[in-house]
C-alpha positions in Angstrom: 19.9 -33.6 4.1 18.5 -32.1 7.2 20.3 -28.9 6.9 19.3 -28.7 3.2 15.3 -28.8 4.7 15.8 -26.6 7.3 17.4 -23.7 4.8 14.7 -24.4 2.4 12.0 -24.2 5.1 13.6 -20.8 6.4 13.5 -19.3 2.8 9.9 -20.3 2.8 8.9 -18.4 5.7 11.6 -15.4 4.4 11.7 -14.5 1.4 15.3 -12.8 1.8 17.5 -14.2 4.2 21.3 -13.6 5.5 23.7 -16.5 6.1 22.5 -16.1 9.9 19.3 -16.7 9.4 19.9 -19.4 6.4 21.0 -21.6 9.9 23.2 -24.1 7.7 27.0 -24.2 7.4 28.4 -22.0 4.4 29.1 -25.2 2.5 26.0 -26.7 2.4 24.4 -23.0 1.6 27.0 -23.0 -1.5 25.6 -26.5 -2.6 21.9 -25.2 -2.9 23.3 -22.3 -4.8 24.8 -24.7 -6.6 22.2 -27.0 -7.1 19.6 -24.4 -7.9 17.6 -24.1 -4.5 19.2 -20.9 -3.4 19.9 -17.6 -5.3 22.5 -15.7 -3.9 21.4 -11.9 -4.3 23.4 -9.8 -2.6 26.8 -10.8 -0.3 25.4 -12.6 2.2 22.0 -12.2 1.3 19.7 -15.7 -0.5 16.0 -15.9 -1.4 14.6 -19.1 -2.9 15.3 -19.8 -6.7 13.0 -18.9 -9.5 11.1 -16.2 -7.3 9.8 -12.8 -8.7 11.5 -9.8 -8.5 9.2 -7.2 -7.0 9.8 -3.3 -8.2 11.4 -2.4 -4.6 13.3 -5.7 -4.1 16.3 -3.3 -4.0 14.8 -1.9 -1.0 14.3 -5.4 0.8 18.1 -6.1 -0.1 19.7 -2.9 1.4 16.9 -3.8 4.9 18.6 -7.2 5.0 22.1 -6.1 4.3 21.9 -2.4 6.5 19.0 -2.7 8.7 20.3 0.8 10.2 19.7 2.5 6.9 16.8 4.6 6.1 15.2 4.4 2.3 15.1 8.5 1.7 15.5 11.0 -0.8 14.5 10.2 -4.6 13.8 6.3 -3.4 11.7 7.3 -0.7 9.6 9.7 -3.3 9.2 6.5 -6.1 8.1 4.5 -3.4 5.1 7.0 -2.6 4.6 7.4 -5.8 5.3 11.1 -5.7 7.0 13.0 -8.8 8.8 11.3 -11.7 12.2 10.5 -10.7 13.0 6.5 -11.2 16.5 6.1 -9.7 18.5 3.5 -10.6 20.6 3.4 -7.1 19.0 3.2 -4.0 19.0 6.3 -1.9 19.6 5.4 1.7 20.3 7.5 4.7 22.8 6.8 8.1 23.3 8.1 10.6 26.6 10.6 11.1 29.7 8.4 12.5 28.3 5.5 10.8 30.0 3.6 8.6 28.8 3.3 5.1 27.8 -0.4 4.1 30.0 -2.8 1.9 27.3 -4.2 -0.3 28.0 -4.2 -4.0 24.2 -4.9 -5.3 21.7 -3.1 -5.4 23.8 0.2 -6.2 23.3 2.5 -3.4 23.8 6.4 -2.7 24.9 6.8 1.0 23.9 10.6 2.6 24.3 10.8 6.3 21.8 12.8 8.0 22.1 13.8 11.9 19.9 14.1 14.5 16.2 14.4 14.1 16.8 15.1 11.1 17.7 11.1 11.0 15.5 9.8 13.3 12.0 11.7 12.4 9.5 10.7 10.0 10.4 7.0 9.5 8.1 4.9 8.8 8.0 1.1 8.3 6.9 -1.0 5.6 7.1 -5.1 4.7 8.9 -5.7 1.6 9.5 -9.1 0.4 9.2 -10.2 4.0 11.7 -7.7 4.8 11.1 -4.9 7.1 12.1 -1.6 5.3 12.6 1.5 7.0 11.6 4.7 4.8 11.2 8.4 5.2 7.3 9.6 4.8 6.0 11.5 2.5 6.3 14.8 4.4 10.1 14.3 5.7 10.9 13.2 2.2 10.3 16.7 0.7 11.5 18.3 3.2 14.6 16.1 2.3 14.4 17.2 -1.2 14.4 20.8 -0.4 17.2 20.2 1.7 19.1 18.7 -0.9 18.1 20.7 -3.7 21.7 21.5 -4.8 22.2 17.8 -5.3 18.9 16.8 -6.7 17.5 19.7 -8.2 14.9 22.3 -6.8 12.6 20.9 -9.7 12.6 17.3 -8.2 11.9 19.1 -5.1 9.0 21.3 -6.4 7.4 18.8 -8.5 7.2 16.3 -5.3 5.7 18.7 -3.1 3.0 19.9 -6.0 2.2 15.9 -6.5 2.0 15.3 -3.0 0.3 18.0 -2.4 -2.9 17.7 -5.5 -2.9 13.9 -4.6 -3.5 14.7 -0.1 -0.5 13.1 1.0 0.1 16.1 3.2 -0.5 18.1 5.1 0.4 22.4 5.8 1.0 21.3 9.4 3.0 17.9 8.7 5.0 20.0 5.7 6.1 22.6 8.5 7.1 20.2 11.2 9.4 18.6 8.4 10.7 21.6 6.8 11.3 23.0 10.9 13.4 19.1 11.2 15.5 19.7 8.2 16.0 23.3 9.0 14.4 24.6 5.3 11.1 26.2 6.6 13.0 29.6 5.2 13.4 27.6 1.7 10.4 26.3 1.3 7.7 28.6 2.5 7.2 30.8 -0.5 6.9 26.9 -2.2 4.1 25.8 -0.3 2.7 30.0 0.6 2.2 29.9 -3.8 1.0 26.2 -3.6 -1.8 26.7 -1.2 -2.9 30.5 -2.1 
């Protein structure tokens, strides 16, 4: 009974939690599931039953399950609201020589990035309780340019036009991103025909 309360207190104050942090024996963690009380969401990932199931949740999952990975690409730009794309896998980043996480749900697309071009621009937001690492605004076009023969220079185009009518950016922030990613050659008649 006590380890029951405490894993129902700890997925109070969390609303995602791993089996380390659930701080009961697997047995009495499948008996909650069981019963109800849990909901298993991911491998080794629970939340409290009957909870609501935010628009990034996704995100929270892949923090909880590969704190190391970085939200980027087309799932960084949805989460700043800029251009149209609505992926249906989670875009995450790692670094080069790492490997790739085992998790099964949410459905993920795994680039490695190296360098600054990794570490730069992250920024880090609370999701669910969860903190989630994602690219910025700036770093994540100049990740879309980058990766324009996998996504599409439209994607690319239609990000950096959003972000740039809605002042997300800046010229200055756009450079230092584009000089990161090694596209400032690609992208400046983009932004040179944007701001002219």
């Amino acid at each position: 009974m006590a380890a029951k309360q405490r894993a129902l207190r700890q997925a109070k104050r969390r609303p995602l939690l791993n089996a380390r942090q659930a701080n009961v024996h697997s047995q009495e963690r499948t008996r909650l599931v069981r019963a109800g009380a849990l909901e298993r969401v991911a491998r080794g990932t629970y939340r409290l039953a009957n909870q609501p199931v935010t628009e990034f949740q996704g995100f929270a999952i892949v923090a909880a399950t590969a704190p190391k990975s970085v939200i980027c690409l087309l799932s960084a730009a949805s989460f700043h609201g800029i251009g149209t794309q609505l992926p249906f896998e989670v875009w995450i980043a790692i670094e080069r020589g790492s490997r790739a996480p085992a998790v099964r749900y949410p459905p993920q697309r795994v680039t490695r990035f190296s360098g600054a071009s990794f570490r730069e621009g992250i920024e880090v937001h609370r999701i669910e309780g969860q903190r989630v690492r994602i690219y910025g605004v700036a770093k994540t076009i100049a990740d879309l340019f980058k990766f324009r023969t996998k996504i599409g220079v439209d994607v690319a185009l239609e990000a950096l036009r959003d972000a740039w009518q809605r002042r997300l950016v800046t010229i200055d922030e756009i450079d230092r991103y584009a000089r990161v990613c090694r596209v400032e050659r690609v992208m400046r008649p983009y932004v040179e025909a944007l701001v002219g």
